[in-house]
C-alpha positions in Angstrom: -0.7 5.7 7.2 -2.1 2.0 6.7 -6.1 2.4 7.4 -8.2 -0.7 8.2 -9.0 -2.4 4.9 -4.9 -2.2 4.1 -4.5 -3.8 8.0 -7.4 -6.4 7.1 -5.7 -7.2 3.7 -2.4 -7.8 5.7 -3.9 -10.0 8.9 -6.1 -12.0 5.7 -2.0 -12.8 3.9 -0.2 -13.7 6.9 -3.4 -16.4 7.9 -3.5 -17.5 4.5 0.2 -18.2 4.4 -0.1 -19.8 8.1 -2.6 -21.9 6.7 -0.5 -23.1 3.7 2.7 -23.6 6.0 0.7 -25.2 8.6 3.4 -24.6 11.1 3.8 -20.9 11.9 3.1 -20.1 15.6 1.2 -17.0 16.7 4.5 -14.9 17.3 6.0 -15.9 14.5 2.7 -14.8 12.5 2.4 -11.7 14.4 6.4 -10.8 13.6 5.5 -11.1 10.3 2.3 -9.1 10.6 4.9 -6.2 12.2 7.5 -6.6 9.0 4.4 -6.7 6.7 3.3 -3.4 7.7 6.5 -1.5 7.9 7.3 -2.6 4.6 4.4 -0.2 3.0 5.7 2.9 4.9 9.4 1.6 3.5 8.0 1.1 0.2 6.5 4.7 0.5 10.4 5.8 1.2 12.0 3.8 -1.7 9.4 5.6 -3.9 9.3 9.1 -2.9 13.4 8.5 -3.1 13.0 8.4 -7.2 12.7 12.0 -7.2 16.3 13.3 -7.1 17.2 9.8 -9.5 14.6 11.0 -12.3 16.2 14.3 -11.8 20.2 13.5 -12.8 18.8 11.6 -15.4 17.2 14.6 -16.5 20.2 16.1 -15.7 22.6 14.1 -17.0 20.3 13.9 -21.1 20.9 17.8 -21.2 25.0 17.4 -20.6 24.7 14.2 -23.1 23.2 16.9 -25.4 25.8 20.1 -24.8 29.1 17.6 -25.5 27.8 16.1 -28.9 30.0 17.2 -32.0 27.1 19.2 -33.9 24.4 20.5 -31.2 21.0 21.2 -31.7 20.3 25.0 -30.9 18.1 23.2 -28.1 20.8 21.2 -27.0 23.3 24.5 -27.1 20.5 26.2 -25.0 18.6 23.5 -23.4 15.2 24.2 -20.9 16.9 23.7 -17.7 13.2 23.6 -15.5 13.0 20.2 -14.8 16.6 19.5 -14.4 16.6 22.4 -11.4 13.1 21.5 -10.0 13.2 22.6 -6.3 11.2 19.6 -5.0 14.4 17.1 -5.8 16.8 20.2 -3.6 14.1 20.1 -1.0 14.2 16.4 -0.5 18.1 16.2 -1.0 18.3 18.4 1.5 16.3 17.2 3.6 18.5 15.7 7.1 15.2 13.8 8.4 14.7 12.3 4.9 18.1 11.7 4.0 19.0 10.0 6.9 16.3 7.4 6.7 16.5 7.0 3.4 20.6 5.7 3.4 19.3 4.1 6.6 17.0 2.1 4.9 20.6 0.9 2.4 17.8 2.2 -0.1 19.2 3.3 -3.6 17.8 3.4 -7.3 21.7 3.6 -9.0 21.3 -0.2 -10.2 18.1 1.2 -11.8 19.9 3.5 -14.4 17.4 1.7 -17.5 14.2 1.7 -15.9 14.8 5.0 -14.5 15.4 6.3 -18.3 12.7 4.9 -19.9 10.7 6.7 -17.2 12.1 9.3 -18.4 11.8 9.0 -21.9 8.6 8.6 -21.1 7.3 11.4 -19.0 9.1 14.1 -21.1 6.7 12.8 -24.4 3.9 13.6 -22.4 1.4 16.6 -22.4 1.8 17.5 -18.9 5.4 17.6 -19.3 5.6 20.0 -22.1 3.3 21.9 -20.6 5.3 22.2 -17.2 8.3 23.1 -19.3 6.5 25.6 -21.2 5.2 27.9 -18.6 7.0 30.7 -17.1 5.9 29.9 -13.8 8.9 28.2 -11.7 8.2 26.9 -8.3 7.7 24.6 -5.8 4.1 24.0 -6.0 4.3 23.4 -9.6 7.2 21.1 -9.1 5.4 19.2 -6.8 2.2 19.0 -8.9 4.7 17.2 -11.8 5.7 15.2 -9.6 2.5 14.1 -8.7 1.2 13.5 -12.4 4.3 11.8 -12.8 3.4 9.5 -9.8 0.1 9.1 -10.7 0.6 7.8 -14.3 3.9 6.2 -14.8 4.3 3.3 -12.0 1.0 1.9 -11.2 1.1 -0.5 -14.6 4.9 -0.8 -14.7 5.6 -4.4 -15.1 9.5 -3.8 -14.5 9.0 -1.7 -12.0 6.7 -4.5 -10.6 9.9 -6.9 -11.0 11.9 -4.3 -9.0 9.8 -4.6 -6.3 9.8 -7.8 -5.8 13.0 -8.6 -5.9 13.9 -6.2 -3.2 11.0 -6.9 -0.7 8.5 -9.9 -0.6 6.2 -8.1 1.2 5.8 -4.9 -1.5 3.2 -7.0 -3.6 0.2 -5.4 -3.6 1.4 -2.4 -2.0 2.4 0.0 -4.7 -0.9 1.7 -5.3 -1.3 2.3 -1.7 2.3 3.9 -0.8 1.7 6.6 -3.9 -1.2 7.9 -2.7 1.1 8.7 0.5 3.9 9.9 -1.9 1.0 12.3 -3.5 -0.1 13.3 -0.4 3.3 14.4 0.9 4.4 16.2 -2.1 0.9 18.4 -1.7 2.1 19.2 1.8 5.2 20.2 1.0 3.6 22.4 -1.7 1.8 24.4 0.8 5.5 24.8 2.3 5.4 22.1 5.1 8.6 19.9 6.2 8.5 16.3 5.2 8.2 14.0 8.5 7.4 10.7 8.4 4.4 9.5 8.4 2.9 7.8 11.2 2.2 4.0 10.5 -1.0 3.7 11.7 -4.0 5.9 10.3 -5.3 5.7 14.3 -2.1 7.3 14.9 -2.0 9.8 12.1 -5.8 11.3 13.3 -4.4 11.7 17.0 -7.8 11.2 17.8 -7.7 9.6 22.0 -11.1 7.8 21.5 -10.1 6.0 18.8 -9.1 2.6 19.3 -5.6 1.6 18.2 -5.8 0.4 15.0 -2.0 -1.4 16.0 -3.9 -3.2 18.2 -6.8 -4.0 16.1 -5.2 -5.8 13.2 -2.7 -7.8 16.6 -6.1 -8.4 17.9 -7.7 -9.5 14.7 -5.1 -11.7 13.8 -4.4 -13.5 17.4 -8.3 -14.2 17.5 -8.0 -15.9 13.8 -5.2 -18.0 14.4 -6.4 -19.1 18.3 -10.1 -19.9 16.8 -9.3 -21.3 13.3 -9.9 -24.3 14.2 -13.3 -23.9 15.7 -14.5 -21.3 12.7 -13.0 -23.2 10.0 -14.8 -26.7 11.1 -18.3 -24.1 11.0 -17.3 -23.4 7.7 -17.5 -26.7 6.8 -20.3 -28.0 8.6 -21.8 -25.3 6.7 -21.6 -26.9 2.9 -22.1 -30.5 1.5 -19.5 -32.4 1.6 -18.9 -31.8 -2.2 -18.9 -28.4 -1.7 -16.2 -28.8 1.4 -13.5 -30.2 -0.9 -14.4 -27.0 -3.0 -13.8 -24.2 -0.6 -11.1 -22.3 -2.0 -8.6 -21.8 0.6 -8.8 -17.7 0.2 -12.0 -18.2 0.7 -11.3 -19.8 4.0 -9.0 -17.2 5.2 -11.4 -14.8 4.5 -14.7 -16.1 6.6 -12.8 -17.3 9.4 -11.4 -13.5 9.5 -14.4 -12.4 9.2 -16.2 -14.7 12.3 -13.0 -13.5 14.7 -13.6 -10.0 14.0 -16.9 -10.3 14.4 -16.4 -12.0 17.6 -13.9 -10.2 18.9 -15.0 -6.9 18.2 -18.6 -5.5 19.8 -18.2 -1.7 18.4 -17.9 -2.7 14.7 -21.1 -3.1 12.7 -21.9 -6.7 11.2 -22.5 -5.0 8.1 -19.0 -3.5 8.0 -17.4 -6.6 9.0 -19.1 -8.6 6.0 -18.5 -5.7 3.4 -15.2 -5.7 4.1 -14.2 -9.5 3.6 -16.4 -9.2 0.3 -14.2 -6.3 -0.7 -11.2 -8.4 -0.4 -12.7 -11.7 -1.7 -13.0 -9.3 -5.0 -9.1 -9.2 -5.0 -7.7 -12.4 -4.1 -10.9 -15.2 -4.5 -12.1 -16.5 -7.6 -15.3 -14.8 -9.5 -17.6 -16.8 -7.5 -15.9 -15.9 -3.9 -17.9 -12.9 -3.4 -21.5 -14.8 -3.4 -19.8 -17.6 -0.8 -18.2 -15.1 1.4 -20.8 -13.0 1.7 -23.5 -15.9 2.1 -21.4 -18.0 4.4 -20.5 -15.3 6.8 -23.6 -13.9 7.0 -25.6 -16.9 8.1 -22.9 -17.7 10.4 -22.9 -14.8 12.1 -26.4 -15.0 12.2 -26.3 -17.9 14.1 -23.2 -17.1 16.4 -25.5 -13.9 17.6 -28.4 -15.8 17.8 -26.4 -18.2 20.4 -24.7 -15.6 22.2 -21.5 -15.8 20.6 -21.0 -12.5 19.1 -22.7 -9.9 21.0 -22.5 -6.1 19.8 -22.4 -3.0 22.2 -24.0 -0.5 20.4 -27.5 0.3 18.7 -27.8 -1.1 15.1 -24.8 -2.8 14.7 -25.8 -6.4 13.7 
């Protein structure tokens, strides 16, 4: 499930946060690492959970409309689609997903509002109408709702945003991320395939026995930051004037001296990859100017570090 820029993104916070602290050991940082990364897959759960929710909502508008004094003929004879969409049986239904779910104490009830206004929201919209209006009912097009619905009405949600972060500090940032996952499961079970959960590392989802762990990697990558911060962050600084040492933004930091352990510690992955990945992430959490200084600094470090036999690489082309 998490791939390696999600990993790198994760190893970069929990430095950053040791470095602010300046007392978390290594296990401690590495047990936080762990709970970091099960908390996307959770997050994934938590979200593909608002199915059956939106549903009685749904659900519960059309019996809302059916018991007022002086119906509508659309409330007397409401479009009952939506409100008996397969995909919310199939996941209710569901022992595998069910089980984790209440497992996870997970549960959107307290959420009654937001979940309405959702609502309120998707059934205004173009795809909706034109769900409700065709003839065709099934699965598939259930799912592809679902998936429009996924893919337009959380991403900006500033209260869902609030939602998240009261109930997990380690959701920030991982919204985006855990739909794609939701999307891709719901196009699975489309094609008539059982949910399962997912595996939590992409390494693990391929099954592919030559490729390295990436479990391991982001351990790895972390351990070697923390052990050789000291040593990568003085080269840092021995790298700028001394007026430009009191500048270095502390991101900025986290994110070179990631870079020079990964670099070190890592023969089979390209120096090129290694840079363009911390620069990628610099865009996220540095300031405007962090993508010139991380990309300049690591790259003449790790210039030098291979010049002096501190990074070597196994394989053709990769510094």
């Amino acid at each position: 499930m998490l791939n390696r820029r999600i990993l790198r993104i994760k190893a970069f916070k929990v430095l950053y946060s040791s470095m602010m602290s300046g007392n978390i050991s290594l296990s401690e940082a590495e047990s936080v690492l762990e709970e970091s990364c099960e908390a996307t897959r959770d997050l994934y759960i938590f979200m593909l959970g608002i199915v059956s929710p939106i549903t009685r909502i749904a659900r519960e508008k059309v019996e809302a409309g059916k018991k007022k004094f002086n119906p509508t003929d659309e409330e007397r004879n409401p479009n009952m689609k939506f409100v008996d969409n397969s995909l919310a049986k199939l996941l209710d239904s569901d022992p595998d997903f069910t089980k984790i779910f209440k497992k996870k104490k997970f549960s959107w009830e307290q959420y009654d509002l937001f979940l309405k206004k959702i609502f309120a929201s998707v059934s205004g919209k173009k795809y909706y109408l034109d769900y409700m209006a065709s003839p065709v009912s099934s699965l598939s097009a259930d799912c592809r709702l679902f998936i429009r619905i996924f893919e337009e009405e959380f991403v900006d949600s500033a209260e869902l945003e609030r939602i998240l972060e009261d109930m997990s500090i380690y959701w920030n940032d991982d919204l985006a991320y855990s739909l794609t996952f939701v999307c891709r499961t719901l196009e699975a079970l489309a094609k008539g395939e059982r949910w399962s959960l997912p595996p939590l590392y992409m390494s693990d989802l391929v099954k592919n026995p030559d490729m390295e762990s990436d479990r391991l990697f982001v351990k790895k990558l972390l351990r070697s930051a923390c052990t050789g911060y000291s040593k990568y962050s003085a080269m840092v600084s021995g790298s700028v004037s001394n007026w430009d040492r009191e500048r270095i933004v502390s991101t900025d930091m986290a994110l070179i001296v990631l870079g020079l352990a990964e670099a070190v510690s890592f023969p089979t992955i390209p120096v090129k990859v290694t840079i363009n990945e911390y620069v990628e992430i610099s865009k996220f959490y540095g300031t405007p100017k962090s993508r010139i200084f991380v990309n300049g600094l690591l790259d003449r470090l790790i210039q030098k570090m291979s010049h002096d036999g501190e990074i070597v690489k196994t394989g053709k082309g990769l510094l």
